[in-house]
BAZAFI-712669 format. One record per residue: x, y, z of N, C-alpha, C in turn; chain. Coordinates in nm, 4 decimals, always signed. Each point is the difference from the previous one (the first is absolute). Example, Ala and Ser with C-alpha at 12.3 -4.5 7.8 and 13.67 -1.06 7.14 Angstrom:
% residues 2
+----------+----------+----------+----------+----------+----------+----------+----------+----------+------+
|       nu |       nv |       nw |      cau |      cav |      caw |       cu |       cv |       cw | keba |
+----------+----------+----------+----------+----------+----------+----------+----------+----------+------+
|  +1.3190 |  -0.5690 |  +0.7800 |  -0.0890 |  +0.1190 |  +0.0000 |  +0.0900 |  +0.1200 |  +0.0000 |    A |
|  -0.0350 |  +0.1050 |  -0.0720 |  +0.0820 |  +0.1190 |  +0.0060 |  -0.0770 |  +0.1090 |  +0.0730 |    A |
+----------+----------+----------+----------+----------+----------+----------+----------+----------+------+
//
This chain:
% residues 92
+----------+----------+----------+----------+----------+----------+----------+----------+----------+------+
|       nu |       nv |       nw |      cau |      cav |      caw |       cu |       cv |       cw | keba |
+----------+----------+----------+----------+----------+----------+----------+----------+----------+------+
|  -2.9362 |  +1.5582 |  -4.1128 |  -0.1268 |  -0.0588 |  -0.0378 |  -0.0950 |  -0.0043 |  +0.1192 |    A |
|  +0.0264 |  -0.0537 |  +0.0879 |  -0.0530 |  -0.0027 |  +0.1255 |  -0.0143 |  +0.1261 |  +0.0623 |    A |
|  +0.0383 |  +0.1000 |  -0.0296 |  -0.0497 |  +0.1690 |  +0.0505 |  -0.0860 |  +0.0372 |  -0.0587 |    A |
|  -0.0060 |  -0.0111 |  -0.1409 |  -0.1290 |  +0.0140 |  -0.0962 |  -0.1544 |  -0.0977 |  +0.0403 |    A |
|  +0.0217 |  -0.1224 |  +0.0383 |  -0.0960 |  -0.0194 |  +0.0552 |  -0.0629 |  +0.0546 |  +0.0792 |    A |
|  +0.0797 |  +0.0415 |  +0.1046 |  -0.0025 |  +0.0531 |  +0.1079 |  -0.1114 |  +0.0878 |  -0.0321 |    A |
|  +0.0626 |  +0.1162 |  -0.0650 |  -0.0786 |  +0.1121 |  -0.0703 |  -0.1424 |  -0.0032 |  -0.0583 |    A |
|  +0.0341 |  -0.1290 |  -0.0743 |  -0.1443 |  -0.0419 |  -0.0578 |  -0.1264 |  -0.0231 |  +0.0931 |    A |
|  +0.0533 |  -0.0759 |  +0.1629 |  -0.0744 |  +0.0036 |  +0.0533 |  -0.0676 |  +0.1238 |  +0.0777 |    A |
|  +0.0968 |  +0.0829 |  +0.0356 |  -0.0367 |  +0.1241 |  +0.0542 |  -0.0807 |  +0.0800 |  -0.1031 |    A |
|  +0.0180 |  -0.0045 |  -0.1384 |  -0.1216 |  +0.0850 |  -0.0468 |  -0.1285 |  -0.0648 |  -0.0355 |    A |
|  -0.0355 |  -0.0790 |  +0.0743 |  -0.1190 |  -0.0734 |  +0.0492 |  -0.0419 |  +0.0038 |  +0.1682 |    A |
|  +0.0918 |  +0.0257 |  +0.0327 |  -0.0575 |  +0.0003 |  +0.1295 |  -0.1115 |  +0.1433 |  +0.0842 |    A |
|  -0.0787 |  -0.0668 |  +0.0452 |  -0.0697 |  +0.0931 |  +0.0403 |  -0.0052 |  +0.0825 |  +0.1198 |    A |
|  -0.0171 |  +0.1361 |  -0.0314 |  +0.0012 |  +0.0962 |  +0.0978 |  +0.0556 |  -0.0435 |  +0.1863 |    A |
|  -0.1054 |  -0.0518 |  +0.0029 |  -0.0299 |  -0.0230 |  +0.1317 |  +0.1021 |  -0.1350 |  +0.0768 |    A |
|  +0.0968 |  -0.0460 |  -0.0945 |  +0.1008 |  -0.1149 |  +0.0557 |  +0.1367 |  +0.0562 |  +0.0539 |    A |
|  +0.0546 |  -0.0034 |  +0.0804 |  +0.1454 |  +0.0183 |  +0.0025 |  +0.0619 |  -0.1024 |  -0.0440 |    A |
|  +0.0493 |  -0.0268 |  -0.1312 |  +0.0929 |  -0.0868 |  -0.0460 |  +0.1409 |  -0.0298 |  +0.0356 |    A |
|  +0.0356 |  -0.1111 |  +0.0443 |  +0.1011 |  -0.0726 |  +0.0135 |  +0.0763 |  -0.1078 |  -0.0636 |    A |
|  +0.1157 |  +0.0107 |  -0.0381 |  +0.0620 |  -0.1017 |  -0.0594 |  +0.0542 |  -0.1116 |  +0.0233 |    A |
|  +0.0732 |  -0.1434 |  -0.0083 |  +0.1249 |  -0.0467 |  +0.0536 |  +0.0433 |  -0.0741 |  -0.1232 |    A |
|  +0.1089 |  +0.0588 |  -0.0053 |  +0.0996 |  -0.0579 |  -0.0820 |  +0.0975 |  -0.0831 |  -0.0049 |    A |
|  +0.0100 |  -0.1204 |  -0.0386 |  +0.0569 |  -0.1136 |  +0.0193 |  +0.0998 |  -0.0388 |  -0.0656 |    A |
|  +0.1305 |  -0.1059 |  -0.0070 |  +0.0540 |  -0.0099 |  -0.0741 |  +0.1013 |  -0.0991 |  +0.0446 |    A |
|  +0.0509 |  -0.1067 |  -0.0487 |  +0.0503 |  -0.0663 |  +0.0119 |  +0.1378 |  -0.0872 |  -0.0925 |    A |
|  +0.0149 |  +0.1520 |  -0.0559 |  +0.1256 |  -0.0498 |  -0.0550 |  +0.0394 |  +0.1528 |  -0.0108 |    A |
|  +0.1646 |  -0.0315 |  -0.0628 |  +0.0993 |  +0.1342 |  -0.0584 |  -0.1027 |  +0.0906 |  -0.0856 |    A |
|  -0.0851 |  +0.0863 |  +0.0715 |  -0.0413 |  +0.0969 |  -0.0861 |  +0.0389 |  +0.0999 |  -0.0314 |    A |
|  -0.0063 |  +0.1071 |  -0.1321 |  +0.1361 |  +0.0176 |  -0.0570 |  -0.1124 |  +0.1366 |  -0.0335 |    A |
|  +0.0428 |  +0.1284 |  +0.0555 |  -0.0824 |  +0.1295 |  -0.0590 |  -0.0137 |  +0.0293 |  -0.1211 |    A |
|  -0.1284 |  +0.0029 |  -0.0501 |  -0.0061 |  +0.0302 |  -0.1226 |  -0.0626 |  +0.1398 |  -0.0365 |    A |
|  +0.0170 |  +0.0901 |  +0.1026 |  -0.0442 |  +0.1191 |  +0.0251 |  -0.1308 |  +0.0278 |  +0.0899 |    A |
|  +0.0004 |  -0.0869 |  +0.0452 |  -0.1531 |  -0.0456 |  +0.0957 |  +0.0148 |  +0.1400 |  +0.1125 |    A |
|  +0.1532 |  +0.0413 |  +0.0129 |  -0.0430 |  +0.1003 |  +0.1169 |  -0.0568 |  +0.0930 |  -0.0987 |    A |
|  +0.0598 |  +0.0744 |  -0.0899 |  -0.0784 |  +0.1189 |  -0.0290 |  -0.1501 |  -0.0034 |  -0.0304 |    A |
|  -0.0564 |  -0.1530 |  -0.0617 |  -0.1322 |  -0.0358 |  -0.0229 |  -0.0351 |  +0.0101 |  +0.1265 |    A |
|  +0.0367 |  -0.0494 |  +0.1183 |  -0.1040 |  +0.0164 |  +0.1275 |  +0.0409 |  +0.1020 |  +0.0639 |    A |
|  +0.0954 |  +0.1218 |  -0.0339 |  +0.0384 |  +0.1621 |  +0.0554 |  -0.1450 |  +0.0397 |  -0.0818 |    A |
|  -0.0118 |  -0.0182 |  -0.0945 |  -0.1317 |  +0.0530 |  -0.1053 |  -0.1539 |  -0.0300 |  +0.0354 |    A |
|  +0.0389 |  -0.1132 |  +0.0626 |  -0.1662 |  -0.0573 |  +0.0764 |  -0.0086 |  +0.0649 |  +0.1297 |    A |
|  +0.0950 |  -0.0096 |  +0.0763 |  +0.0097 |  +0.0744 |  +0.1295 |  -0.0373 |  +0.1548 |  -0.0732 |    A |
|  +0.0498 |  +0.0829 |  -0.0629 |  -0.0379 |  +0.1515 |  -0.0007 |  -0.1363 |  -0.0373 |  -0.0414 |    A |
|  -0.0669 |  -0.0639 |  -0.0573 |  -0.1031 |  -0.0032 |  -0.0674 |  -0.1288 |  -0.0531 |  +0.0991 |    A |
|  +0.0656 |  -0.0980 |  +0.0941 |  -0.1158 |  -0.0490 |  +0.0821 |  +0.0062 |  +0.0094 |  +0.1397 |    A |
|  +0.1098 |  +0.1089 |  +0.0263 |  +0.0399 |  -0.0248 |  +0.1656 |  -0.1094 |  +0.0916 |  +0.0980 |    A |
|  -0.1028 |  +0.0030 |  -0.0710 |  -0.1231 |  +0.0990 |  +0.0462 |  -0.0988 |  -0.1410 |  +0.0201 |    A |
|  -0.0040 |  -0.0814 |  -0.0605 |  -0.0624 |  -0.0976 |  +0.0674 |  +0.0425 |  -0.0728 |  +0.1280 |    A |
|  +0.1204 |  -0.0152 |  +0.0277 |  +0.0415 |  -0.0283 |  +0.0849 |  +0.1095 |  -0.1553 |  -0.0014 |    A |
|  -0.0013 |  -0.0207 |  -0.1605 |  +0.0821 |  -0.0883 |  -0.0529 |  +0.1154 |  -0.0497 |  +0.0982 |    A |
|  +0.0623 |  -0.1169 |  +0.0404 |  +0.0820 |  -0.0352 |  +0.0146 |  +0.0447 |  -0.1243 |  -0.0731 |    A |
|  +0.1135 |  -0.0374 |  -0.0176 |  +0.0505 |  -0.1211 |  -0.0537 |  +0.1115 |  -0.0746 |  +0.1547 |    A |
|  -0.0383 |  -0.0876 |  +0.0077 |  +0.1437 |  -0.0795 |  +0.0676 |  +0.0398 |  -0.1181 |  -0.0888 |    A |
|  +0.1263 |  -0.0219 |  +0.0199 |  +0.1016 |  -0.0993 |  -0.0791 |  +0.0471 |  -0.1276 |  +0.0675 |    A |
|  -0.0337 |  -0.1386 |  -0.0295 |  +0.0820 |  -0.1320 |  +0.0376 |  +0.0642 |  -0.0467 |  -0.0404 |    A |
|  +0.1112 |  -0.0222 |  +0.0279 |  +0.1066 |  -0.0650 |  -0.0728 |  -0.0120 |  -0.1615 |  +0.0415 |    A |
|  -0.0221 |  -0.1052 |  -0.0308 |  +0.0183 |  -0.1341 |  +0.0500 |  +0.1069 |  -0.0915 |  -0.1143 |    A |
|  +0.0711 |  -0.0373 |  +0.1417 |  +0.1047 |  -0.0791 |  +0.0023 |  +0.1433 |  +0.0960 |  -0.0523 |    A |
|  +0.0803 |  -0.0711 |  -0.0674 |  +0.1432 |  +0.0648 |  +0.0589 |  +0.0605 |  +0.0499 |  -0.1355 |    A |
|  -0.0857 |  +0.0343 |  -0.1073 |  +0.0551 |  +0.0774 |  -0.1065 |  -0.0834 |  +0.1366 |  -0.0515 |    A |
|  -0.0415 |  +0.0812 |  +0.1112 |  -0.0944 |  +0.0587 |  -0.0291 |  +0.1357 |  +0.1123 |  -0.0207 |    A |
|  -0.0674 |  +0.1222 |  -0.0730 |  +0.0914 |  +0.1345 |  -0.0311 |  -0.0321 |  +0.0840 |  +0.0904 |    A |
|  +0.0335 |  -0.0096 |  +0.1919 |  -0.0227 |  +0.0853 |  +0.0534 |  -0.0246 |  +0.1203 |  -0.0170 |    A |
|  +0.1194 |  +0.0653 |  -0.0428 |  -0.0020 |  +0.1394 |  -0.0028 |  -0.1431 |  +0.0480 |  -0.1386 |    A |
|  -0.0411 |  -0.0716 |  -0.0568 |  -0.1306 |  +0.0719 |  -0.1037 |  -0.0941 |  -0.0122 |  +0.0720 |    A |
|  -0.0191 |  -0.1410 |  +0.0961 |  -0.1477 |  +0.0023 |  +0.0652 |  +0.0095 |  +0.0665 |  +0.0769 |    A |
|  +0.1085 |  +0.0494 |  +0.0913 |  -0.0099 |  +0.1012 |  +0.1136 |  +0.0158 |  +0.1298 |  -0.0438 |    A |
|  -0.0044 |  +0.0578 |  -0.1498 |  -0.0048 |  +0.0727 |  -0.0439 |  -0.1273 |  +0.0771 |  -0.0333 |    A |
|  -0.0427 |  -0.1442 |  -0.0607 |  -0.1486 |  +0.0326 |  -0.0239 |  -0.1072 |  -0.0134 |  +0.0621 |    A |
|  +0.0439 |  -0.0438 |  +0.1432 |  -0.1042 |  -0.0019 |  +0.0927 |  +0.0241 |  +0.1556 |  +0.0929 |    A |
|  +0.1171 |  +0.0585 |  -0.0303 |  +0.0189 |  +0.1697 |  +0.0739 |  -0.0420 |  +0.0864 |  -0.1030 |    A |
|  -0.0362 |  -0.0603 |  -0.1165 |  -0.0633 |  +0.1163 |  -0.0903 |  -0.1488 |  -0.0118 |  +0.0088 |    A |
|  -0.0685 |  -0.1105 |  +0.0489 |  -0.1303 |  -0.0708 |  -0.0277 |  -0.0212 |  +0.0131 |  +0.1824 |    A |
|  +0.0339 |  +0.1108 |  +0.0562 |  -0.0190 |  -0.0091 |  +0.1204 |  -0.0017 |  -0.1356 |  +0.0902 |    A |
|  +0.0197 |  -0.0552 |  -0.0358 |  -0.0535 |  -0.1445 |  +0.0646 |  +0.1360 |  -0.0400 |  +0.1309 |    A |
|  -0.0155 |  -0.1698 |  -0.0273 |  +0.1087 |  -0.0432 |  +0.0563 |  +0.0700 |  -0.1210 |  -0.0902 |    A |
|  +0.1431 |  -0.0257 |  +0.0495 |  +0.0727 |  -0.1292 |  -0.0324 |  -0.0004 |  -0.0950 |  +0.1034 |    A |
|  -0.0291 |  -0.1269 |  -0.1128 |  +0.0603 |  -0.1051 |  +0.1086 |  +0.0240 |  -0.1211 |  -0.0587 |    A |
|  +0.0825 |  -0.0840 |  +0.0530 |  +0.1000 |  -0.1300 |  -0.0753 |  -0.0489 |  -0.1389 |  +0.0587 |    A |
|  -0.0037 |  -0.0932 |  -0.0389 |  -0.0820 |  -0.1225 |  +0.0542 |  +0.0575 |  -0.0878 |  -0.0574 |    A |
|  +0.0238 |  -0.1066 |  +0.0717 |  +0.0751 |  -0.1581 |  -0.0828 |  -0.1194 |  -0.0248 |  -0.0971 |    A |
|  +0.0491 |  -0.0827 |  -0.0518 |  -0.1289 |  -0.0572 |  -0.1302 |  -0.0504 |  -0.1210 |  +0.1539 |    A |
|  -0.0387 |  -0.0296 |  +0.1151 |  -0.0592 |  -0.0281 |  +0.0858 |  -0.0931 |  -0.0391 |  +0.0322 |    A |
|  -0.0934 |  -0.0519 |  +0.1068 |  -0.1812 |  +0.0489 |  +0.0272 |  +0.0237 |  +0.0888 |  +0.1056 |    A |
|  +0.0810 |  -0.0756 |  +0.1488 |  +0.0613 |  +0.0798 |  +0.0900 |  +0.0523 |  +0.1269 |  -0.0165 |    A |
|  +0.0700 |  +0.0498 |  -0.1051 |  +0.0323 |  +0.1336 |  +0.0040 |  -0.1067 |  +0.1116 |  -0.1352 |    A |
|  -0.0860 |  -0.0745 |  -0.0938 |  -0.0685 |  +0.0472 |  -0.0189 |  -0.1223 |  +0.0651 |  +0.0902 |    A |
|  -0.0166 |  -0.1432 |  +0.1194 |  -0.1190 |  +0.0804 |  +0.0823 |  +0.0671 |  +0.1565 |  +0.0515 |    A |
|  +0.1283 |  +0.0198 |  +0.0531 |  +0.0694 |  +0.0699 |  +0.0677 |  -0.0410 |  +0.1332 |  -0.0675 |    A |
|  +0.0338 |  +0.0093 |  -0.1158 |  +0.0021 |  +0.0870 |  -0.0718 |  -0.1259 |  +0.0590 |  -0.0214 |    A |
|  -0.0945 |  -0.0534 |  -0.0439 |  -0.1849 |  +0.0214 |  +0.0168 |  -0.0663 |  +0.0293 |  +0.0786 |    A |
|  +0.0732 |  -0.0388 |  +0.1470 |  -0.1074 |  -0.0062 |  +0.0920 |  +0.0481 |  +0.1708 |  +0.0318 |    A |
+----------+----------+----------+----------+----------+----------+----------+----------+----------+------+
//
């Protein structure tokens, strides 16, 4: 669901933006085919210069999909306590 947004926003976006993502998440998220939906946005928008990166916060995130989908979405991963201290970490 959240890749389709994704999408939705990119075919609005205009020419002249390099669009960026971050993707968040804070619980057991569970693939619901989101890679091949964002393998499909990537062939489709990686001429804009699209990237996605992935957060996992706190301690039930599904590593291996967000770091999945942040190496398909060119981007990056990264993991953060549910925190303020390690949220700044992660942002800054």
């Amino acid at each position: 669901v959240a890749m389709r947004g994704i999408e939705n926003v990119l075919e609005q976006n205009p020419p002249s933006y390099v669009p960026v993502a971050l993707f968040m998440t804070d619980g057991d998220m569970q693939s619901d085919g989101c890679e091949q939906v964002l393998s499909r946005i990537m062939d489709t928008y990686s001429h804009t210069g699209f990237t996605l990166h992935t957060i996992g916060i706190g301690d039930q995130v599904n590593e291996r999909l967000l770091r999945e989908l942040a190496r398909i979405g060119k981007g990056k991963f990264s993991k953060a306590k549910a925190d303020l201290q390690d949220m700044k970490r992660v942002y800054a």
